[in-house]
C-alpha positions as CSV (number, residue, x, y, z in Angstrom):
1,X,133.4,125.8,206.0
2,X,136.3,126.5,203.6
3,X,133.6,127.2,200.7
4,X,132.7,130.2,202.8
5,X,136.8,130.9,203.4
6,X,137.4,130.8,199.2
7,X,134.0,132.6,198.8
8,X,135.3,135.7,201.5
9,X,138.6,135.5,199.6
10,X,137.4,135.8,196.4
11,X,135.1,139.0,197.5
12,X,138.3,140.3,198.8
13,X,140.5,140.1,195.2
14,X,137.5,141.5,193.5
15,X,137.3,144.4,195.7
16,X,141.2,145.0,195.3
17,X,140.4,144.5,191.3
18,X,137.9,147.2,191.4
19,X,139.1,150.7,190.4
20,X,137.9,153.8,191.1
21,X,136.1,155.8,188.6
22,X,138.3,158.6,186.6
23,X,137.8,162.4,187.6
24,X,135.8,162.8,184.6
25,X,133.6,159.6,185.0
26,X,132.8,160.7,188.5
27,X,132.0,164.4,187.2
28,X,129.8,163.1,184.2
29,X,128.0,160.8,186.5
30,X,127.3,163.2,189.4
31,X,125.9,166.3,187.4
32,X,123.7,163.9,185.2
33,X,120.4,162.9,187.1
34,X,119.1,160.3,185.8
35,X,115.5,160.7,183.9
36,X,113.5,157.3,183.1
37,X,113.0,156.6,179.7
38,X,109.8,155.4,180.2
39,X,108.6,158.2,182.4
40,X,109.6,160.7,179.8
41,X,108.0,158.8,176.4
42,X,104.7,158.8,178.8
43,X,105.1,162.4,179.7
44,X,105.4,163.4,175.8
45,X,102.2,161.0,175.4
46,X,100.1,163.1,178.1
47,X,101.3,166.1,176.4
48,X,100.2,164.9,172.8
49,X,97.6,162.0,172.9
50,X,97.1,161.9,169.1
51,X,100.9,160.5,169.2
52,X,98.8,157.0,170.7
53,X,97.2,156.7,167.0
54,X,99.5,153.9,165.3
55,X,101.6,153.3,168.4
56,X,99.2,151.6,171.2
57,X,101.5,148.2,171.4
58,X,104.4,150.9,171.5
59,X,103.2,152.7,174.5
60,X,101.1,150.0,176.3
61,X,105.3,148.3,176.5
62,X,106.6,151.6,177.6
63,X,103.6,151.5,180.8
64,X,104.8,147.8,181.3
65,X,108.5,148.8,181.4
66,X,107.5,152.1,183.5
67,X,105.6,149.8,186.2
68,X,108.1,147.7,187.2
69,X,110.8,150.5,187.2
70,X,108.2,152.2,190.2
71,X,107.3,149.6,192.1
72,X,109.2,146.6,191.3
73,X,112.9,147.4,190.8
74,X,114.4,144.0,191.2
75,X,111.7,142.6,188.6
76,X,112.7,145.6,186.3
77,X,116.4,144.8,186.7
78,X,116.1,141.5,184.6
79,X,113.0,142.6,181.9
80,X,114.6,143.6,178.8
81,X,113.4,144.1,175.3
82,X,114.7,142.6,172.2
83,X,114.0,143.9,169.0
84,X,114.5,142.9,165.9
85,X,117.8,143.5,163.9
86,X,118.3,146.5,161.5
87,X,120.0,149.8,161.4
88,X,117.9,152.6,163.6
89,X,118.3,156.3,163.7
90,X,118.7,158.2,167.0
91,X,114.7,158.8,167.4
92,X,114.0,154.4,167.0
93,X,117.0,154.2,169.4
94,X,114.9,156.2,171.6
95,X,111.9,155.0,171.3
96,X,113.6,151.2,171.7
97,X,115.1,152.8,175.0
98,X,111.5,153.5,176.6
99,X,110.3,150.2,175.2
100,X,112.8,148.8,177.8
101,X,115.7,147.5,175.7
102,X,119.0,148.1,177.6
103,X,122.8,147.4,177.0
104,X,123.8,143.4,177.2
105,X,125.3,142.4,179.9
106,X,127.1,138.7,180.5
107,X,125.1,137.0,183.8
């Protein structure tokens, strides 16, 4: 019974802790939809099949990473890629992006 007491209490600090976004942090995210990375390398690779020759491991991760985003989003939440080290322009960083790699976060 008091675990549940320290538990509520501790939800209750956090919630104080928590600060509301900045005018232009709550602009930037409200006019931004967001677009799946995933969804958008596979709608470039229905445009232009050829782009499959030399990539199929490449795009057969991107349909993986695209699944789970559809139709299993808590599944989705903890996938992640990791990819070797080594310095990446912006169009790796995008391609890494619809492979599924994502931003660390602590757990």
């Amino acid at each position: 019974m008091n675990k549940k007491i320290n538990v509520l209490g501790e939800i209750e600090k956090a919630q104080k802790t928590i600060t509301k976004p900045t005018r232009k942090q709550a602009s930037k995210a409200s006019t931004k939809p967001y677009k799946s990375p995933h969804e958008q390398a596979l709608k470039r690779l229905a445009k232009k099949p050829s782009l499959l020759e030399g990539k199929q491991e490449h795009y057969e991760q991107v349909r993986i990473f695209w699944h789970f985003e559809q139709f299993s989003p808590a599944i989705y939440q903890r996938l992640a890629a990791t990819p070797n080290g080594g310095w990446r322009g912006f169009k790796a960083g995008g391609q890494m992006k619809a492979e599924g790699q994502k931003r660390a976060t602590r757990i």
